[in-house]
N, C-alpha and C positions, 0 to 999 in steps of 0.2 A: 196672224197664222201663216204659216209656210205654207206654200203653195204647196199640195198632194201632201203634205207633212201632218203629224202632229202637233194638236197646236200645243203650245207650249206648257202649259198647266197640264195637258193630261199628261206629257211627255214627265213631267216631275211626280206625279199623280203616280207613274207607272213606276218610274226611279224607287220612288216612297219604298210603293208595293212590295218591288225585288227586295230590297233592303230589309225591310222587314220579313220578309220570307225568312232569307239566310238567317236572322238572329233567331228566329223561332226554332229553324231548323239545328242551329244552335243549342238553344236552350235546351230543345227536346232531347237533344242526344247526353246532352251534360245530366240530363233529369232523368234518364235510363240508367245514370253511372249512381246517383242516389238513391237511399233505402231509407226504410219504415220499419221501426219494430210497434206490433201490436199484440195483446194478451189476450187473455180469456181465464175467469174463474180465480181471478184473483193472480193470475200470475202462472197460476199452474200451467198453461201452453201460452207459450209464446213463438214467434213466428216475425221472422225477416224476410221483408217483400221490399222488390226495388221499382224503379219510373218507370221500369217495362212489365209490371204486374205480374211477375216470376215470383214466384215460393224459391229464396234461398237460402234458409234456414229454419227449422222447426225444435223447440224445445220444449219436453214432457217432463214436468216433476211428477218423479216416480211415483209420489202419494197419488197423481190421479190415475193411475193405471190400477183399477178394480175390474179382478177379472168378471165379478159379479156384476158390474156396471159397464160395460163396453161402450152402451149409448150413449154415456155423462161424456166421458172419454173423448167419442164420434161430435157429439155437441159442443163442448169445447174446442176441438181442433177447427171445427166447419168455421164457428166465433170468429176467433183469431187468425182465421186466414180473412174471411171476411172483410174483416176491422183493417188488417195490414192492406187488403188491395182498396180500400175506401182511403184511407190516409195517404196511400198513391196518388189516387185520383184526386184528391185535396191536394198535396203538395203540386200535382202535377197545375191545375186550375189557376192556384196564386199565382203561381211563379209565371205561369203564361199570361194572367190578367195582369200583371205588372208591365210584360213588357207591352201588352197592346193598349195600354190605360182603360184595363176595364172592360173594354169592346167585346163584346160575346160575340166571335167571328162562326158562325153555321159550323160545321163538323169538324172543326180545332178541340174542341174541349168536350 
């Protein structure tokens, strides 16, 4: 070990670290640029959510718009946005366990 220095292992230890940062930091931002289509009720709402769990698109087949049923309607949309920001959260999890091999790093994921 270097005199007052790092010894040498943590100083690659640390290297590791930074590295790995930057690819994550990486990764995430590439994973904001990706989306997720998810449905509800057979398809009648559907809904595009991206890695930053933004609602950027919603589509209603007109069959479920019963003015008589608003709720069905409200519960389908609620579904489908759900399901899109959960497969977020899934693509966002993979794609990060790949890069750290798996490692469940505390408040990363």
């Amino acid at each position: 070990m270097a005199k007052g220095g790092i010894p040498g292992g943590m100083g690659n230890l640390m290297k590791q670290a930074q590295q790995m940062q930057a690819q994550m930091q990486k990764m995430q931002e590439e994973l904001e640029q990706r989306t997720v289509e998810a449905s509800a009720g057979g398809g009648m709402v559907k809904v595009v959510v991206n890695g930053k769990k933004e609602l950027l698109d919603i589509t209603i087949d007109p069959a479920a718009v019963d003015p008589e049923d608003v709720e069905m309607l409200q519960d389908l949309v609620l579904a489908a946005v759900n399901e899109g920001i959960h497969q977020a959260d899934e693509m966002f999890r993979e794609e990060m366990g790949q890069l750290t091999g798996g490692l469940n790093i505390p408040g990363m994921f």
